[in-house]
C-alpha positions in Angstrom: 0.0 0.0 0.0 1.4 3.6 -1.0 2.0 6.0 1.9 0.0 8.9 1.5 -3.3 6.4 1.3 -2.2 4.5 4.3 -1.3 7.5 6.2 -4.9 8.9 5.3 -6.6 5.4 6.3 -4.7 5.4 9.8 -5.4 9.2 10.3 -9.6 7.9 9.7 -9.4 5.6 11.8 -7.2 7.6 14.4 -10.4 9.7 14.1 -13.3 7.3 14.5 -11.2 5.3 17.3 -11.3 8.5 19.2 -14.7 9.4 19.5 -15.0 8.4 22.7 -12.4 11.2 23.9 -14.4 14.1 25.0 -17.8 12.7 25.8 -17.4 13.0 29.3 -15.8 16.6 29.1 -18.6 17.9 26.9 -21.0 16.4 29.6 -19.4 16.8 32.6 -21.3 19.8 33.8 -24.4 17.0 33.4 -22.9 14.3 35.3 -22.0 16.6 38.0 -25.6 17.4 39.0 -27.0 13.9 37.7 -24.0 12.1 40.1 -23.5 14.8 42.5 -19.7 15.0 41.6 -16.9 17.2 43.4 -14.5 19.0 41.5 -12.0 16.5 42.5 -14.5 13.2 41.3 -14.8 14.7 38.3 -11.0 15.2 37.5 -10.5 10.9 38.7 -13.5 10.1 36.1 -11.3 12.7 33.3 -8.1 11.1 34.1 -8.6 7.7 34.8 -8.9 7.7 31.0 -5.3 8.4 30.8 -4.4 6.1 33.7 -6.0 3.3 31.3 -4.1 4.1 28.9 -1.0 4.3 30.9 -1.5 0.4 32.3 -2.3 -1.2 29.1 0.1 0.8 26.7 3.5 -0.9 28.3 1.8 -4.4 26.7 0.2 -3.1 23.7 3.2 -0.8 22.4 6.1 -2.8 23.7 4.6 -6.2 22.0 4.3 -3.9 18.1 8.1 -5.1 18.7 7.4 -8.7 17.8 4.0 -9.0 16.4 2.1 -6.7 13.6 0.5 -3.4 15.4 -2.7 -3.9 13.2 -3.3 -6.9 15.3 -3.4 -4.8 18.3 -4.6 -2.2 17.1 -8.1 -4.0 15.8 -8.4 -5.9 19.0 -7.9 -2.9 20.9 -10.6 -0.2 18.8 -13.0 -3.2 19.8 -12.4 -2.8 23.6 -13.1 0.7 23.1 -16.4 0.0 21.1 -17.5 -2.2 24.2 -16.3 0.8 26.8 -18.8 3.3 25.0 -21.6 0.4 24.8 -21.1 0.0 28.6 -21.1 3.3 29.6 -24.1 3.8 27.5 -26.0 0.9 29.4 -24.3 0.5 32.5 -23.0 4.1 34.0 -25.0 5.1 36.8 -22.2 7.3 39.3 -18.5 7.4 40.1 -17.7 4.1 40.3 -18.9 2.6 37.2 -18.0 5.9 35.5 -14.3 5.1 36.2 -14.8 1.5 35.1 -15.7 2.0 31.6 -14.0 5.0 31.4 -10.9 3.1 32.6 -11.4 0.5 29.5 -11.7 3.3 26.9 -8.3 4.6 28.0 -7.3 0.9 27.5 -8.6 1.3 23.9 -6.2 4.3 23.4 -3.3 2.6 24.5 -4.1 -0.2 21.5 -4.8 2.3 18.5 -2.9 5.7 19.0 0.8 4.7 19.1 0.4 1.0 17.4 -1.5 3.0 14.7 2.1 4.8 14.2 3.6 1.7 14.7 1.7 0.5 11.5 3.2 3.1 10.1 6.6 2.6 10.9 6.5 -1.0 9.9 5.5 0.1 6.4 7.4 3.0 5.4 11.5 3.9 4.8 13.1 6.2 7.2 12.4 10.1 5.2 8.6 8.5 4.6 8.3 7.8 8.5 9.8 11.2 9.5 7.3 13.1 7.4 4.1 11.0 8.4 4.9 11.6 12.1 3.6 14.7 12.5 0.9 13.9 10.1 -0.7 11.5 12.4 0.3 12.6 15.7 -1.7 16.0 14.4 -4.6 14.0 13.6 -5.0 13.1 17.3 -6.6 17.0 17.4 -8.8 15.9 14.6 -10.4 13.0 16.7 -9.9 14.8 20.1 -11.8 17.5 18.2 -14.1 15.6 16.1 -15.2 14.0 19.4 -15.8 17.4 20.9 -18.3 18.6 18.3 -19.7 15.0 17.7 -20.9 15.5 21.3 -21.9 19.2 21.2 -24.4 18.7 18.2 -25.9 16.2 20.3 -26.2 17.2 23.6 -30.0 18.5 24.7 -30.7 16.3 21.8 -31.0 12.9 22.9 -29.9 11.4 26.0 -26.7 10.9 26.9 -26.8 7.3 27.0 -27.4 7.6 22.8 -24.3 9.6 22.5 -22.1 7.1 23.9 -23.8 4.5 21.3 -23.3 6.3 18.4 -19.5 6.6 19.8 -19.5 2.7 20.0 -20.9 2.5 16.2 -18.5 4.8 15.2 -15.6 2.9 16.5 -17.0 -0.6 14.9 -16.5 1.0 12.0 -13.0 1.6 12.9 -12.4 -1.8 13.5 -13.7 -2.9 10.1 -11.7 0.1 7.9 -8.4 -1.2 9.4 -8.8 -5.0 9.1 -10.4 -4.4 5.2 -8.2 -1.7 4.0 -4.3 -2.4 6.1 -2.6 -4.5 4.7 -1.3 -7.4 7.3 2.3 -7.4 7.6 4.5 -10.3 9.3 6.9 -9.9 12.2 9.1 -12.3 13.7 11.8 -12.3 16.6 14.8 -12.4 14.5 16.8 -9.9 13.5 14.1 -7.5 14.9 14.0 -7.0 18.4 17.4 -8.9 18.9 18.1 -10.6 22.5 15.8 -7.9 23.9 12.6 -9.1 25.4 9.8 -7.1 24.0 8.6 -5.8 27.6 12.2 -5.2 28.5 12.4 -1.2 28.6 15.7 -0.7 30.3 17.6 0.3 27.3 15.4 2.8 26.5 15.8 4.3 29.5 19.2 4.8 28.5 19.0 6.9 25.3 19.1 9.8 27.0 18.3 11.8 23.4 14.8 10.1 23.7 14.0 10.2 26.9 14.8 14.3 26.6 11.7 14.2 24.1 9.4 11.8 26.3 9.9 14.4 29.1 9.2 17.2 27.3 5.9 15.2 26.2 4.9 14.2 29.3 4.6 17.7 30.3 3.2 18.6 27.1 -0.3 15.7 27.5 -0.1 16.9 31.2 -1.0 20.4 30.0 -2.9 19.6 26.4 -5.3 16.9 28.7 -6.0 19.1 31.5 -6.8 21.8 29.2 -9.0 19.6 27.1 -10.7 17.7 30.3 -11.6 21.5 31.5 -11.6 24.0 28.9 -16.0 23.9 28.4 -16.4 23.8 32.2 -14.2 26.9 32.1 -15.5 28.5 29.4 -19.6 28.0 30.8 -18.2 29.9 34.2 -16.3 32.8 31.7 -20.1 33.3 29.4 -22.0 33.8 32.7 -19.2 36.3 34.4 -19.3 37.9 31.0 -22.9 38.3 31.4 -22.8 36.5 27.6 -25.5 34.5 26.0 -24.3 31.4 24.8 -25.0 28.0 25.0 -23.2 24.8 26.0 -23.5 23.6 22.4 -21.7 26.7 21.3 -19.0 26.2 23.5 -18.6 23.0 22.4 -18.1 24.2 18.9 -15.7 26.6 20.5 -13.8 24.3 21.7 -14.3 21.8 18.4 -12.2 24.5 16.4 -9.6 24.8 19.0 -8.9 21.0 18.4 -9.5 21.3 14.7 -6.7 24.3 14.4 -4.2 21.9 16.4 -3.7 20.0 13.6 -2.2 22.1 11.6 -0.1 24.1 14.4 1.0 20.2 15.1 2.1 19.3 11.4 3.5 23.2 11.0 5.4 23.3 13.9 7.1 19.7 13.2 7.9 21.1 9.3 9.7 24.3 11.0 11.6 21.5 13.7 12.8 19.6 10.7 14.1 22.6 8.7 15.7 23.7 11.6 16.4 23.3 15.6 13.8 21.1 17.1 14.9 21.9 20.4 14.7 25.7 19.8 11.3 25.8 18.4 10.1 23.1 21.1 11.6 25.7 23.7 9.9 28.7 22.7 7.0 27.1 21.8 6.4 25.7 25.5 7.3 29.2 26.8 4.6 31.3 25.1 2.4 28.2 26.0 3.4 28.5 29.7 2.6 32.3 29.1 -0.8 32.0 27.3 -1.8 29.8 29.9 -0.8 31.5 33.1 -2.8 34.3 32.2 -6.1 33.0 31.5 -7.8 32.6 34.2 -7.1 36.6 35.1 -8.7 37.5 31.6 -11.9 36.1 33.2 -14.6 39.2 32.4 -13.3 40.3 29.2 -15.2 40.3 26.2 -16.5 36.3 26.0 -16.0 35.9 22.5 -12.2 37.7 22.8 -11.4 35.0 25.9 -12.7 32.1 23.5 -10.0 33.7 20.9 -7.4 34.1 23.5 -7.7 30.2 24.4 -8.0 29.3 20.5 -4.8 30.4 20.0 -3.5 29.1 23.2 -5.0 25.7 22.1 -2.9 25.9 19.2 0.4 26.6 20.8 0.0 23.9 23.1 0.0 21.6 20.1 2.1 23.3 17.9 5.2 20.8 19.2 3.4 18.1 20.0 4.3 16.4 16.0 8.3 17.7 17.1 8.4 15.9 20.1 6.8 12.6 19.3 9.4 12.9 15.8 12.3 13.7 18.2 11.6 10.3 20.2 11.0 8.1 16.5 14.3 9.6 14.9 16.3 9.1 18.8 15.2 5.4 18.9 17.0 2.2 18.6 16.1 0.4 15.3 14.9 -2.6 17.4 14.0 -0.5 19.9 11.6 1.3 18.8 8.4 -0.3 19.9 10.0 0.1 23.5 10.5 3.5 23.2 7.5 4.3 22.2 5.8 2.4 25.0 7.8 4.5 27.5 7.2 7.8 25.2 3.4 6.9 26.1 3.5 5.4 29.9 4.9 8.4 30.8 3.3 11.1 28.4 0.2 9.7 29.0 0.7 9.9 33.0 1.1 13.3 32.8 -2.4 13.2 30.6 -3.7 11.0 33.9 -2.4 13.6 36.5 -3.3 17.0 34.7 -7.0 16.8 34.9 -6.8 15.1 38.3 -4.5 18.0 39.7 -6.9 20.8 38.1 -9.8 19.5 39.9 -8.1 19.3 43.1 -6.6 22.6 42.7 -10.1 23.6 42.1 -11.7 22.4 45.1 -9.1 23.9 47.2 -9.5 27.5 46.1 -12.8 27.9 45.8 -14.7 25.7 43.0 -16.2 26.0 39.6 -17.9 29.1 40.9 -14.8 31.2 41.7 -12.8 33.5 40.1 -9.8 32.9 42.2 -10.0 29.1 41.9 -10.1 29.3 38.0 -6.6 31.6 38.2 -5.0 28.6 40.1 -6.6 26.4 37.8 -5.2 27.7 34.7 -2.2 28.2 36.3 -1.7 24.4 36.9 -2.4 23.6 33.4 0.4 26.0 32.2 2.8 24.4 34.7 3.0 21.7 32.5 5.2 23.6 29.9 7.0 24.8 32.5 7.9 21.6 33.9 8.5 20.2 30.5 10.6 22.8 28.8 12.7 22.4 32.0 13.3 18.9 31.9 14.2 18.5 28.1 16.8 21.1 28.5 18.5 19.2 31.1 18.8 16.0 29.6 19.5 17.2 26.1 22.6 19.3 27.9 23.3 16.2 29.7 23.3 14.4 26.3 26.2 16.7 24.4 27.8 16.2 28.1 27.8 12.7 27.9 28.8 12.8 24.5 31.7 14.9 25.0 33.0 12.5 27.6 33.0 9.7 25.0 34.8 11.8 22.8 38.8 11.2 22.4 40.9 13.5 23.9 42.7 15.5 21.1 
């Protein structure tokens, strides 16, 4: 199969596998009065989709080593079809909210990073480079597809319905990949080497990638807290404003941030490759910590200019997302790159676990939804991430040129 119609298959499916993503965001306001939800409830139920994610991807990313990811990847979009079936039927508080919630993170961990495992498998080493950021950017086309697909239907029908037509959507996932992917056949030799498939040590040693997972893991700890909150935000914003808008609306607000982080993904990644991925990730994750940081203060402003200002800081957030996941590809081991990956999502993803969690809690302990003060802190918290990241990656890439140095001859 040629690249750019396997690159535009995976990105599909990327997109109907998602669907699932934002339905409890979207909704949240809904559960919290239906469940009688704190703050604090309702960031476990957002980020126990990420902590799914994190259990299952060590075993579903580090196995792509050995075995074809389309495998995994079609068994997976079917456990994610069940989640949103289960939810739909079987959700009825905190508990079982968390349950199903839990398996739909386990979904993620099966399609996302086995779906550009597919493609690594498949393609020569410029072809991979450049599809990267392609299909890491068309994570904000399902994350946003998922947004809207839930806006349009909300007041509607009942939520139970919206999780269903999730769970169709992702059947049809399931077929696309196993009728249109072409199978391809792994084996142990030559591949992986001596190295057990769930063995991640080595990777843990390539300091070059691990720089880059850092940097991600702060980046999913800000891009999921922002996503798990930004409509709850947003509803408190339109009535401080005095403005008359509509849940839906905000929805389709927050649709178009997700839609315009594709291209900031794929633009930002063409700029890294032309010139200093680590300069433009830098900068990038300081406006992002700036943007951020101040959002929460421009509470009362104009509503439509504070849905503008959070567009735009939407987009910076995701504008080195395609760098960083690139950075980690081009740093790993040829037969290690399964591994790699696996660790480039535990540990992204666990950031993506804690950031909604920790917004939540900062939100309870400041005030709640209803205070203007709390949402400062808030925001805040989701900015850290940046902070935090750009911090880390500079370290470890100065300790890489160290460590390099050392292993240079003396002249």
């Amino acid at each position: 199969m040629r690249p750019i119609p396997l690159l535009v298959t995976l990105c599909v499916a990327e997109s109907l596998s998602m669907a699932s993503f934002a339905n409890f965001a979207v909704l949240l306001p809904e559960f919290t009065v239906l469940w009688s939800l704190s703050n604090t409830e309702a960031g476990w139920i957002g980020g126990i989709y990420f902590a799914g994610y994190v259990f299952a991807v060590p075993l579903l990313v580090g196995l792509t080593d050995v075995l074809d990811a389309k495998r995994i990847y079609l068994v997976s979009a079917l456990i994610g079809a069940i989640a949103s079936f289960g939810f739909a039927l079987f959700a009825e508080g905190f508990w079982t909210a968390m349950l199903f919630r839990f398996i739909a993170g386990v979904s993620l961990a099966g399609t996302y990073m086995p779906g550009l495992q597919i493609l690594n498998d498949r393609l020569e080493e410029k072809q991979r480079l450049k599809a990267v950021p392609w299909y890491t950017g068309a994570f904000g086309l399902g994350s946003g597809g998922s947004f809207f697909l839930t806006g349009q239907l909300v007041g509607k029908v009942d939520w139970p319905v919206i999780f269903s037509v999730v769970g169709i959507l992702q059947v049809a996932c399931v077929f696309i990949v196993l009728v249109v992917v072409p199978s391809r056949r792994k084996s142990n030799s030559g591949e992986g080497g001596s190295r057990h498939p769930l063995d991640f040590r080595p990777v843990l040693t390539n300091l070059k990638a691990m720089a880059y997972i850092f940097g991600y893991t702060g980046h999913s700890y800000e891009l999921f807290a922002f996503r798990a909150w930004i409509v709850t935000f947003l509803v408190f914003a339109a009535v401080v404003s005095g403005a008359a808008v509509s849940r839906v609306e905000i929805a389709n607000y927050v649709t178009i941030f997700s839609l315009v982080g594709f291209p900031a993904s794929v633009i930002g990644a063409h700029f890294a490759l032309r010139g200093s991925r680590r300069r433009l990730v830098t900068w990038v994750m300081i406006v992002s910590f700036v943007l951020g940081g101040m959002l929460g203060f421009l509470v009362g402003i104009p509503f439509l200019l504070l849905v503008l200002i959070a567009g735009v800081y939407s987009a910076v957030i995701m504008a080195d997302s395609g760098s960083l996941t690139a950075g980690t590809v081009e740093s790993a081991r040829n037969d290690e790159r399964g591994a790699t990956l696996a660790v480039h999502s535990v540990l992204g993803f666990s950031g993506g676990f804690l950031g909604p969690l920790v917004v939540g809690l900062v939100l309870d302990l400041t005030g709640g939804q209803s205070s203007y003060t709390a949402w400062v802190f808030a925001c805040i918290s989701i900015a850290a991430g940046s902070l935090v990241a750009v911090i880390l990656l500079r370290l470890v890439l100065a300790r890489t040129k160290t460590h390099s140095g050392n292993l240079s001859p003396k002249p």
